[in-house]
C-alpha positions, 0 to 999 in steps of 0.5 A: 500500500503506497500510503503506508509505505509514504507514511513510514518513509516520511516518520523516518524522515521525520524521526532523523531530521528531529534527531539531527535538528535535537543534535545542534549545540544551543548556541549553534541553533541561537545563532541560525535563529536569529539568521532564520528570522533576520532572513524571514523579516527581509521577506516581502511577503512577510514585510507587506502582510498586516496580519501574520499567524506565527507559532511561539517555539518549542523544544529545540524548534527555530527560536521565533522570538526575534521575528514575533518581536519583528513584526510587533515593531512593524505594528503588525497584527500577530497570531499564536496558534491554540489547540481546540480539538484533535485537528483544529487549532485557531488563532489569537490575536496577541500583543504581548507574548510574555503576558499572553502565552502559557503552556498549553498542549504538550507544554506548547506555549499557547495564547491564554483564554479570553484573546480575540481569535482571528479568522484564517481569511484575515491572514496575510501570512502564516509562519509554519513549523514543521519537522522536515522539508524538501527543497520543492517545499514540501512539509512534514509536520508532527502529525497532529494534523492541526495546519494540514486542517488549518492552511486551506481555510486560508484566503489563496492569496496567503502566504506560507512560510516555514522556517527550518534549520538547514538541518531539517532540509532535505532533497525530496520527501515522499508526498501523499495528496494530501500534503501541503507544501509550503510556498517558501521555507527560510533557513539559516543560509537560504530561502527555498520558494517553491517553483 
């Protein structure tokens, strides 16, 4: 069966770019997130877009920090995903990120309760993460599933972007049809737009 035998090459894909993403020193992974992000906000996309879903790291993921400081600067309308339900996240407006953001799914920073949820259609550009990606940007995530459910509720016109260790790069992932692949992935040495 195509499907399983995808499956199980994308979580070894998913399984070593994780492991080689882990095996980074703490200062090397500073150093390549504050390249990823000072790439990311050069970005036109990100540069013209108002309103922008970001996602606040985790563990030893690019450290999004800088960019979400970035574009707070810039007066832009930022978002922070939260888990609803198996699949299903929304986004929430957020101004403050030390003040609005708490532990929530798998220890995950997430926007506490009572912010203003955004709608997927207001987004300009969304900020993907995810685990390994090709150079044809295609993605895979943690499989939760939550932007695959997520990124076509988006206006066709929006932006996706992934930022990635040169690490979690590779060649060619196998892709199923219902992969997304994002439109452009932003490393600590280049930018990757999809063709």
């Amino acid at each position: 069966m195509p499907g399983r035998y995808h499956h199980h090459i994308k979580h070894e894909h998913r399984k070593r770019a994780l492991a080689r993403r882990d095996a980074l020193t703490s200062a090397d992974r500073a150093g390549y997130s504050a390249a990823i992000c000072a790439r990311a906000s050069d970005l036109e996309e990100l540069r013209s877009a108002a309103t922008i879903l970001m996602f606040a790291s985790f563990r030893t993921e690019v450290d999004t920090s800088p960019l979400i400081d970035w574009a707070l600067s810039e007066g832009k309308t930022v978002c922070l995903p939260r888990v609803l339900a198996p699949r299903r996240m929304a986004a929430y407006h957020v101004t403050d990120p030390a003040a609005h953001l708490t532990p929530g799914a798998w220890g995950i920073p997430e926007p506490r309760e009572n912010l203003a949820v955004v709608a997927p259609e207001q987004l300009d550009a969304v900020v993907v993460p995810g685990t390994v990606f090709d150079l044809g940007g295609n993605r895979c995530g943690y499989g939760g599933g939550f932007y695959d459910t997520y990124l076509p509720l988006t206006r066709a016109d929006t932006s996706w972007i992934a930022l990635a260790y040169e690490t979690q790069v590779i060649d060619r992932l196998p892709c199923e049809p219902h992969d997304l692949a994002v439109d452009i992935v932003v490393t600590e040495t280049h930018v990757i737009r999809r063709a």
